[in-house]
N, CA, C and O atoms as a GROMACS GRO file, in nm:
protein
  464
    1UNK      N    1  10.712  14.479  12.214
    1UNK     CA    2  10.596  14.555  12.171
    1UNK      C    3  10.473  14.467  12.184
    1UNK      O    4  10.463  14.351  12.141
    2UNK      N    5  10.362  14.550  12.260
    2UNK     CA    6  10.223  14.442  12.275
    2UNK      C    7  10.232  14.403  12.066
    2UNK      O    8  10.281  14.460  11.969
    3UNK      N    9  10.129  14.243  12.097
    3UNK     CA   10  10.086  14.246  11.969
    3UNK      C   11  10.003  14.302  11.898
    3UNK      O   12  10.000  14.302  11.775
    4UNK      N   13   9.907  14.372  11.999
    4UNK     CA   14   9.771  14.418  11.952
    4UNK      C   15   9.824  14.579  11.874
    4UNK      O   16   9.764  14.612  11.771
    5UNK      N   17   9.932  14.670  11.929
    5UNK     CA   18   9.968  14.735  11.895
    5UNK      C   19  10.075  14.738  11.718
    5UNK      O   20  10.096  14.834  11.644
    6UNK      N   21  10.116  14.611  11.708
    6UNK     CA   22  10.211  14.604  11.601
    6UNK      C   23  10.102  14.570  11.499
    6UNK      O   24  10.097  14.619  11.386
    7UNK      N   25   9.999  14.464  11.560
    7UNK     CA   26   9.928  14.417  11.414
    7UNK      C   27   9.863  14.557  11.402
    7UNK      O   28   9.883  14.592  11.285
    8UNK      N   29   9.781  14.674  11.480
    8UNK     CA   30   9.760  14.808  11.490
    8UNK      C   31   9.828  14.828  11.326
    8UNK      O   32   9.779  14.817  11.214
    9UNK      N   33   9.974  14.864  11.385
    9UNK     CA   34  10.064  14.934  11.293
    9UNK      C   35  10.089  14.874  11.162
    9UNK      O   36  10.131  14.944  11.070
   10UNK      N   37  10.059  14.718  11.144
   10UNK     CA   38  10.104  14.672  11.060
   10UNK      C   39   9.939  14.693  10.924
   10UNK      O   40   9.955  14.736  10.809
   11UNK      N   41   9.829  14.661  10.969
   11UNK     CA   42   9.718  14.706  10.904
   11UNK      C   43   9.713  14.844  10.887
   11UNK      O   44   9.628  14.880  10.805
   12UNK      N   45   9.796  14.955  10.952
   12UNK     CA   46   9.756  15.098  10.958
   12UNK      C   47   9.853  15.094  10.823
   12UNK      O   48   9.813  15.174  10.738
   13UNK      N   49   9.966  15.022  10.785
   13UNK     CA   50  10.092  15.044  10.674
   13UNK      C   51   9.998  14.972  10.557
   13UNK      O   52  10.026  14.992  10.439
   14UNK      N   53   9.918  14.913  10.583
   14UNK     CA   54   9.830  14.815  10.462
   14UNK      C   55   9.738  14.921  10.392
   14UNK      O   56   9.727  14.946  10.272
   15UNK      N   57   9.677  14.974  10.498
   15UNK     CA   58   9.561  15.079  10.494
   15UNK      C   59   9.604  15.194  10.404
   15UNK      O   60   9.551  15.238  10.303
   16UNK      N   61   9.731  15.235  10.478
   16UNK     CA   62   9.822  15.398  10.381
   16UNK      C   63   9.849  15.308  10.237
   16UNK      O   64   9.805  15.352  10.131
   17UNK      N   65   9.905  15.212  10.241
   17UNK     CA   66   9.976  15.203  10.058
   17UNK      C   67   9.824  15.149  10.013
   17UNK      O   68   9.824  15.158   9.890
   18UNK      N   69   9.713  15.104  10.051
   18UNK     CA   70   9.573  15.100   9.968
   18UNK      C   71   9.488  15.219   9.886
   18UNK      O   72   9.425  15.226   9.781
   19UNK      N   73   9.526  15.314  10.003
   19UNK     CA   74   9.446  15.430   9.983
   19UNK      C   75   9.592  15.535   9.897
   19UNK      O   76   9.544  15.624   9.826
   20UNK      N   77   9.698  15.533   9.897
   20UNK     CA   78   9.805  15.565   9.813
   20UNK      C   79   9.766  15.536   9.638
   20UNK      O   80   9.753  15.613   9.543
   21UNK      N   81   9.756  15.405   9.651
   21UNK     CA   82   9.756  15.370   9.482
   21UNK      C   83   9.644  15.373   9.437
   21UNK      O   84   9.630  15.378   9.315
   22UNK      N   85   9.524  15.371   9.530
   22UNK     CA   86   9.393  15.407   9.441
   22UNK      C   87   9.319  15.526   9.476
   22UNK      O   88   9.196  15.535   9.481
   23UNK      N   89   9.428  15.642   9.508
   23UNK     CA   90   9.373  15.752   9.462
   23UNK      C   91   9.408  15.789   9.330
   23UNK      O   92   9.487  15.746   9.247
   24UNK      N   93   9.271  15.944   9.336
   24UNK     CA   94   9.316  15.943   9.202
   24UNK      C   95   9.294  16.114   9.256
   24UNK      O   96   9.229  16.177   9.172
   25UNK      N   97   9.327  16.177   9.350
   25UNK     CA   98   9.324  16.291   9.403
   25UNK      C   99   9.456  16.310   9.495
   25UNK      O  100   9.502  16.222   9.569
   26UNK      N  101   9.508  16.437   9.478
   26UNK     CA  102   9.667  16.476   9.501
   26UNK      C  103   9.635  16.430   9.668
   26UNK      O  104   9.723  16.359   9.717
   27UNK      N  105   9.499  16.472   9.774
   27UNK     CA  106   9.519  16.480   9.885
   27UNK      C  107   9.506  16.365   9.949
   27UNK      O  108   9.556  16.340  10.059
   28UNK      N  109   9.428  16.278   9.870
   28UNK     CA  110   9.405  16.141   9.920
   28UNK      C  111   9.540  16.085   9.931
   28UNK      O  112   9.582  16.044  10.039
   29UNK      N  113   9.622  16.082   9.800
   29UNK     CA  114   9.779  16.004   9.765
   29UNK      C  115   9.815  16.047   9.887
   29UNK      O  116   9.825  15.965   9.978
   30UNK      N  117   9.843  16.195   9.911
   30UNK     CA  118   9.954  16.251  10.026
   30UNK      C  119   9.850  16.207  10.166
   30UNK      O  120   9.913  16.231  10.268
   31UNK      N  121   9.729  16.157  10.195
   31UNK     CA  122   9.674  16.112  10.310
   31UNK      C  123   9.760  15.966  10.344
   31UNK      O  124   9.810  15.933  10.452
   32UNK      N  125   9.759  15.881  10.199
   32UNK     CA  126   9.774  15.745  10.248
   32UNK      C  127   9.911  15.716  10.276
   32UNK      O  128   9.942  15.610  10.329
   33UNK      N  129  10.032  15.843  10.229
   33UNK     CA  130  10.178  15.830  10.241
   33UNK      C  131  10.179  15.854  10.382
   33UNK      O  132  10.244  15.780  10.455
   34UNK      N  133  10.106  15.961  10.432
   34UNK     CA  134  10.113  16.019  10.569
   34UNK      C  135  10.082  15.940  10.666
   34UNK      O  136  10.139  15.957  10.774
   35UNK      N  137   9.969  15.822  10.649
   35UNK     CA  138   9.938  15.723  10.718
   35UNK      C  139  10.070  15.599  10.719
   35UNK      O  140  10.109  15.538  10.819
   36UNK      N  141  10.113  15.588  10.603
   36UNK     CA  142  10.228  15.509  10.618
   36UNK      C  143  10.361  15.571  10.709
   36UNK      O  144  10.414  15.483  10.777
   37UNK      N  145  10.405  15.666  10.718
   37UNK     CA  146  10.479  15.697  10.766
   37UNK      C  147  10.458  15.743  10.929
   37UNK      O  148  10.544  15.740  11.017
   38UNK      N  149  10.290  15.794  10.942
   38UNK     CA  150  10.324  15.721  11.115
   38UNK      C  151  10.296  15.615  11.161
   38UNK      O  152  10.284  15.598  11.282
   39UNK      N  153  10.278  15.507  11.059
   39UNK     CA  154  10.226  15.362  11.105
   39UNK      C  155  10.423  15.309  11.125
   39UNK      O  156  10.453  15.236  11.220
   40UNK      N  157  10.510  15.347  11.046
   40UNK     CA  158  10.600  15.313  11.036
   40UNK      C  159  10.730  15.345  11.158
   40UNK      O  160  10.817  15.272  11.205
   41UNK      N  161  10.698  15.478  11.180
   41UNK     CA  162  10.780  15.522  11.267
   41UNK      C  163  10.794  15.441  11.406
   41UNK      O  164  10.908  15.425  11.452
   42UNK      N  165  10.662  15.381  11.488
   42UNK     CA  166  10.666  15.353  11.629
   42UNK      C  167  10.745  15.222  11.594
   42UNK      O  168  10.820  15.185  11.684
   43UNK      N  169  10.742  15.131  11.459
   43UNK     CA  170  10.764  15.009  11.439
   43UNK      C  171  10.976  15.009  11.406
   43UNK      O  172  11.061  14.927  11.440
   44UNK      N  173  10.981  15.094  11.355
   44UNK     CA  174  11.142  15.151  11.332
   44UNK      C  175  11.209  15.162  11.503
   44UNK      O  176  11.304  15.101  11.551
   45UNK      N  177  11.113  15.269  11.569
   45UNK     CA  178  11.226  15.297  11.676
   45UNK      C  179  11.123  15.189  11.847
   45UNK      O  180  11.114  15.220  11.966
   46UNK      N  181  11.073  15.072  11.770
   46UNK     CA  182  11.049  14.988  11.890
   46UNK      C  183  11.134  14.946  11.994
   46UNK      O  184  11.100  14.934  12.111
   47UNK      N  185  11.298  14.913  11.925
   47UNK     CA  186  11.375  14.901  12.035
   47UNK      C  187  11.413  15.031  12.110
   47UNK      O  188  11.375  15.126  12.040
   48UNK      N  189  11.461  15.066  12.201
   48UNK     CA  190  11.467  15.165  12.307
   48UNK      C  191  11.624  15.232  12.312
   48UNK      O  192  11.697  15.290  12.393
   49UNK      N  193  11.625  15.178  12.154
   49UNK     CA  194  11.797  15.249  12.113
   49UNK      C  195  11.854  15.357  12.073
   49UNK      O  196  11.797  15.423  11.986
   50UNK      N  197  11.985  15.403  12.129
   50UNK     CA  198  11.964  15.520  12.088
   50UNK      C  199  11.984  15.543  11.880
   50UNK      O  200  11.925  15.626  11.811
   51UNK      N  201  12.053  15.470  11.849
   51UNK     CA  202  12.085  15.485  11.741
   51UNK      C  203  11.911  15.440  11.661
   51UNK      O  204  11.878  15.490  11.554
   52UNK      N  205  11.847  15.371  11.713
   52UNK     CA  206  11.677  15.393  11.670
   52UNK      C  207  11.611  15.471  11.638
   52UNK      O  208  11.550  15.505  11.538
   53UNK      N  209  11.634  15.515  11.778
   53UNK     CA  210  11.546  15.688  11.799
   53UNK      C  211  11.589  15.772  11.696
   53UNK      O  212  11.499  15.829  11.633
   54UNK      N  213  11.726  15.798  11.658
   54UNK     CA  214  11.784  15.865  11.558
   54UNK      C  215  11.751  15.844  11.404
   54UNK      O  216  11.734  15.917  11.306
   55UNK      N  217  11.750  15.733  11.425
   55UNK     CA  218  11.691  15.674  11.307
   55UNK      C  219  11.516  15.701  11.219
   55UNK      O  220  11.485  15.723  11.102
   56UNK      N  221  11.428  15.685  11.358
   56UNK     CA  222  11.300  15.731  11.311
   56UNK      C  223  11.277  15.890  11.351
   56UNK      O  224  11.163  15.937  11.354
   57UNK      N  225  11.393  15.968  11.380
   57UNK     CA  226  11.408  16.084  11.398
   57UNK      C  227  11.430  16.144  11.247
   57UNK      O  228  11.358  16.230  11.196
   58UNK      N  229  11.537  16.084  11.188
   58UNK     CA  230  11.575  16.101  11.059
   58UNK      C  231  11.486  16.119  10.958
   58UNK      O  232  11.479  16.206  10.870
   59UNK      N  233  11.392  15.987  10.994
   59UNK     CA  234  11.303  15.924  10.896
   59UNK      C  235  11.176  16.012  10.895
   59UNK      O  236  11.107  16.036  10.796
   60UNK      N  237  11.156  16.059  11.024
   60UNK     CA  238  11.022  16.162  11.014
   60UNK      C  239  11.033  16.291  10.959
   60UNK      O  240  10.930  16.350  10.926
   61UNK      N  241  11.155  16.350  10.942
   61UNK     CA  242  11.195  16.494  10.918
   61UNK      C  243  11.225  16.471  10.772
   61UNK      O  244  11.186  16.569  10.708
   62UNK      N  245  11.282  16.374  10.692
   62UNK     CA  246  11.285  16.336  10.555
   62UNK      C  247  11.177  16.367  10.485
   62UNK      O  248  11.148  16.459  10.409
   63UNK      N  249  11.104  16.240  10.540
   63UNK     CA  250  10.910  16.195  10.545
   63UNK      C  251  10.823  16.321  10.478
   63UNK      O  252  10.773  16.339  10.367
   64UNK      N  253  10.833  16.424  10.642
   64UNK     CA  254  10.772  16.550  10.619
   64UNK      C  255  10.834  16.686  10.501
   64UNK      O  256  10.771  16.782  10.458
   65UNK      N  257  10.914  16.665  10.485
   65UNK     CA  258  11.024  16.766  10.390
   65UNK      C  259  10.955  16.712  10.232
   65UNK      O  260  10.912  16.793  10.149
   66UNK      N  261  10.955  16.547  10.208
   66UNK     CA  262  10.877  16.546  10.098
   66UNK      C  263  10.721  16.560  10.107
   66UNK      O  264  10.637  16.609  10.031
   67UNK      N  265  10.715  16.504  10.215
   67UNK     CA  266  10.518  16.560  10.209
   67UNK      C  267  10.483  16.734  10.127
   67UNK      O  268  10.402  16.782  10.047
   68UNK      N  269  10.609  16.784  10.214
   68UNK     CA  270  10.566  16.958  10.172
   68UNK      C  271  10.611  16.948  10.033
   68UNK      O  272  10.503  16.936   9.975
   69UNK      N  273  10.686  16.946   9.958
   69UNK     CA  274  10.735  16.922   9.825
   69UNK      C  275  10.612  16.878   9.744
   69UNK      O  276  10.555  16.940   9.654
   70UNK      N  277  10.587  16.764   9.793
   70UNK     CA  278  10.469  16.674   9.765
   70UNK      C  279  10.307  16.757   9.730
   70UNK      O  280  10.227  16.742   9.638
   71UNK      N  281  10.309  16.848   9.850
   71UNK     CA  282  10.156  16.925   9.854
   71UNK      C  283  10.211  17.039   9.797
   71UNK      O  284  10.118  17.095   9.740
   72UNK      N  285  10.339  17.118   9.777
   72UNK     CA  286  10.386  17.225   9.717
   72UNK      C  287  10.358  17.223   9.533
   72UNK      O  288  10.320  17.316   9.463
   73UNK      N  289  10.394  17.078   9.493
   73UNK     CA  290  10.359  17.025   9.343
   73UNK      C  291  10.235  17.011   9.319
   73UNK      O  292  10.194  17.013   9.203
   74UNK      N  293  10.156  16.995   9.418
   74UNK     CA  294  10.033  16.929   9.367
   74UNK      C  295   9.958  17.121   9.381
   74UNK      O  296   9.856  17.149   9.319
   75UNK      N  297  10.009  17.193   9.442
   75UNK     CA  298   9.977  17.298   9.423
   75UNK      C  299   9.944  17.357   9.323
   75UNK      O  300   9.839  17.398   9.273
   76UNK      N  301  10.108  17.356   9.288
   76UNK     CA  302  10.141  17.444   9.184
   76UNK      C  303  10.076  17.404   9.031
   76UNK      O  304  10.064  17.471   8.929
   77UNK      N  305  10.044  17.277   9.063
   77UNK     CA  306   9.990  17.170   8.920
   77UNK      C  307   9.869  17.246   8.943
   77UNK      O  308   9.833  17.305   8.842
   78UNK      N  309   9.786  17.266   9.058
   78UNK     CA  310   9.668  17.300   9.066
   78UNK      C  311   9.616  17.436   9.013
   78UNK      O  312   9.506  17.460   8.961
   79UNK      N  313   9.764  17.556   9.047
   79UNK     CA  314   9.697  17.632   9.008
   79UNK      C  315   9.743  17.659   8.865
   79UNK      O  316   9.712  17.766   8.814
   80UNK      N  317   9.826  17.554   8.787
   80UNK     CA  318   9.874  17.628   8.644
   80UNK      C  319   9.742  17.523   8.577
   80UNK      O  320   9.701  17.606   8.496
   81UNK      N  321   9.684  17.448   8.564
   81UNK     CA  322   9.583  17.375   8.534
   81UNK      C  323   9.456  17.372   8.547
   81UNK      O  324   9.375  17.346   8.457
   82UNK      N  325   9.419  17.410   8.717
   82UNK     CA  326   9.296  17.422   8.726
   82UNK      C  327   9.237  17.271   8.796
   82UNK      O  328   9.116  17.268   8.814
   83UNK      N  329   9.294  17.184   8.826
   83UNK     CA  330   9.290  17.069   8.881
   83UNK      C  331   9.349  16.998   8.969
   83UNK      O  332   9.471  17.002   8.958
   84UNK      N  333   9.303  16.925   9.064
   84UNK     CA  334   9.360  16.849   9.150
   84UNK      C  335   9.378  16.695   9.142
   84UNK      O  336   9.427  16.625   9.230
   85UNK      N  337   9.317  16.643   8.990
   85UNK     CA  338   9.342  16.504   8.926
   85UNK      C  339   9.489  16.519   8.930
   85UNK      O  340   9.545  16.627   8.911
   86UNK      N  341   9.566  16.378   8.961
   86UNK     CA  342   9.690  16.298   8.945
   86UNK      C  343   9.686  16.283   8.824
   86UNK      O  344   9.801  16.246   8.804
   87UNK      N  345   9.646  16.283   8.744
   87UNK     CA  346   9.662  16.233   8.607
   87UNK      C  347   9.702  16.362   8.499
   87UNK      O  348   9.749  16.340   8.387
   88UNK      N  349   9.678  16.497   8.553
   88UNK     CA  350   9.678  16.566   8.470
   88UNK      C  351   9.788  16.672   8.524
   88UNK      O  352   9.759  16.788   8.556
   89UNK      N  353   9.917  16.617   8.530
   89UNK     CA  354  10.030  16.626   8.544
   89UNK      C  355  10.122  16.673   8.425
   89UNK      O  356  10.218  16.615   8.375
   90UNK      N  357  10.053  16.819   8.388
   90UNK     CA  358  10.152  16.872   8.304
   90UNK      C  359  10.237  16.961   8.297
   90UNK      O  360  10.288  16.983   8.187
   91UNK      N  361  10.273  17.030   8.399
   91UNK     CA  362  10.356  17.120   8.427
   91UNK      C  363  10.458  17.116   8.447
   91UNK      O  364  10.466  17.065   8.559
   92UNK      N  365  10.612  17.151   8.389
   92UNK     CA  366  10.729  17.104   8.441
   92UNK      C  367  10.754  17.118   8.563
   92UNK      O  368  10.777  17.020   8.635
   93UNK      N  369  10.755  17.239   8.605
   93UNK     CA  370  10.776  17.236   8.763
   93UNK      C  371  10.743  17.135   8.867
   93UNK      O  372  10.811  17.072   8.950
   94UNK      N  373  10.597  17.140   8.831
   94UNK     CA  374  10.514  17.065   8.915
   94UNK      C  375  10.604  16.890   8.908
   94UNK      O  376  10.652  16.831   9.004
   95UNK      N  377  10.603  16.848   8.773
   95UNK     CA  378  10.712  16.709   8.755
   95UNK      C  379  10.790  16.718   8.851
   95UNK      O  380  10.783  16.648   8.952
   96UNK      N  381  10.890  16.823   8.828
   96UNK     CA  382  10.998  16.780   8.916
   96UNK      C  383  10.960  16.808   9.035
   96UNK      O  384  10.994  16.708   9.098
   97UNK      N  385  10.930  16.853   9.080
   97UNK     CA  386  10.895  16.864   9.234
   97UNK      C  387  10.841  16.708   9.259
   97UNK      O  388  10.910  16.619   9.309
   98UNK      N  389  10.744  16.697   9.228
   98UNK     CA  390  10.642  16.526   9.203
   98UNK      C  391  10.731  16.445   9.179
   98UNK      O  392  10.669  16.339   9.167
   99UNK      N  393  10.855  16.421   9.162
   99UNK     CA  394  10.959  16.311   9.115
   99UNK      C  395  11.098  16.359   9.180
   99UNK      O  396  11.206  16.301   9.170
  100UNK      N  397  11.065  16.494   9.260
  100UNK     CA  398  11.181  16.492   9.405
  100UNK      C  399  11.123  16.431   9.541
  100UNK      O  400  11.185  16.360   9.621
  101UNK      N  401  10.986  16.475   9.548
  101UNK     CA  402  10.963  16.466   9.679
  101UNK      C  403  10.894  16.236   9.674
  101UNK      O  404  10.904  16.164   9.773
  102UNK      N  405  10.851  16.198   9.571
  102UNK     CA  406  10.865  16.078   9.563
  102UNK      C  407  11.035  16.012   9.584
  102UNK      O  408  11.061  15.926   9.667
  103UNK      N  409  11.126  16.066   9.502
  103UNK     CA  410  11.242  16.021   9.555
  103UNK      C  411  11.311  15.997   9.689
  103UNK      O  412  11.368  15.906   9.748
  104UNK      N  413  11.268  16.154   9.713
  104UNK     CA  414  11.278  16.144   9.862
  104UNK      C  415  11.204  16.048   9.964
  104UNK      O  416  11.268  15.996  10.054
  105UNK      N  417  11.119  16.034   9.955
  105UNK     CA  418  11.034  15.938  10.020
  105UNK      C  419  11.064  15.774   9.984
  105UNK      O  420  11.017  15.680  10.049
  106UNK      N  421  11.147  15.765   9.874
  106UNK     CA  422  11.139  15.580   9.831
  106UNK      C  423  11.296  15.589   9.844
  106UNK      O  424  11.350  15.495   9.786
  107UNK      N  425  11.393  15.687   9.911
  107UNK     CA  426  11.516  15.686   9.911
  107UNK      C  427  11.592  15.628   9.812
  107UNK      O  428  11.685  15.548   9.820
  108UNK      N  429  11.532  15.687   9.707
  108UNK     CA  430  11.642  15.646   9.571
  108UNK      C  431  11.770  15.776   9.557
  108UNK      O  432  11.765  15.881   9.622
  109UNK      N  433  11.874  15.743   9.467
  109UNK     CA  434  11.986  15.763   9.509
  109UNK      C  435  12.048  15.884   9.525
  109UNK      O  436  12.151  15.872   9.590
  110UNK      N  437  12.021  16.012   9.485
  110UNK     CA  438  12.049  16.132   9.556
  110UNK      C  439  11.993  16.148   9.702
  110UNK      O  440  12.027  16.223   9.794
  111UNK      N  441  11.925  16.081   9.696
  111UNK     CA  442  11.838  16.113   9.840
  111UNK      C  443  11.832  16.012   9.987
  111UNK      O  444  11.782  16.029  10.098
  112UNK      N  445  11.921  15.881   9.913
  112UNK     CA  446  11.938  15.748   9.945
  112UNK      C  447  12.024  15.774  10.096
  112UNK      O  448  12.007  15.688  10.182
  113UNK      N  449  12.127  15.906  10.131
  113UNK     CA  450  12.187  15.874  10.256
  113UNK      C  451  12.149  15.917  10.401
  113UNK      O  452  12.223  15.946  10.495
  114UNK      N  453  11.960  15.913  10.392
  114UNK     CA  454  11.932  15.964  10.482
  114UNK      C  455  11.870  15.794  10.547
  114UNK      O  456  11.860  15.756  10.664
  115UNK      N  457  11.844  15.739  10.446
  115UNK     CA  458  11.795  15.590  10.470
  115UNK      C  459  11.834  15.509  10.565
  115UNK      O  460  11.949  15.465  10.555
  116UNK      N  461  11.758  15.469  10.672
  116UNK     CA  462  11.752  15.442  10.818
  116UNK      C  463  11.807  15.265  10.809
  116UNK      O  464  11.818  15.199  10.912
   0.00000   0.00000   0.00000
């Protein structure tokens, strides 16, 4: 892989988890996950393998399944509340959805055997 392209990818993964933890708005969070996950993908399936390809195949269809979960909660928070602040996270639904589609994304352990 050129270098100019990896350090690319490797500041584009710096950039997504910056703008992740200091939002404080549902679309910003789900901007900077989204940036991580295509900064991540070209860097996963760099070798030209097949079991790679499968791999950041896996990883993108996971990825996107919690993104929608992800913007589906922040929805639903939005419309039982009236807000799109992260902080004002009171709806059960909305929780669990917000603590599936994070699972899904940090492959903790129901969700752990899709993990590349």
């Amino acid at each position: 892989m050129n270098p100019y392209a990896k350090l690319t990818f490797l500041m584009s993964l710096m950039l997504g988890t910056t703008i992740t933890t200091s939002s404080n708005h549902w679309v910003s969070a789900w901007t900077g996950l989204e940036i991580n996950t295509l900064a991540i993908i070209p860097l996963i399936s760099k070798s030209h393998h097949p079991r790679a390809i499968e791999a950041a195949i896996k990883y993108f269809l996971v990825q996107a399944a919690a993104s929608t979960l992800l913007l589906f909660s922040s929805m639903i928070n939005a419309w039982h509340t009236g807000q799109w602040d992260i902080t004002q996270l009171n709806h059960p639904t909305s929780s669990l959805l917000l603590t599936t589609a994070i699972a899904m994304k940090l492959g903790l352990v129901p969700f752990h055997f899709w993990f590349p």
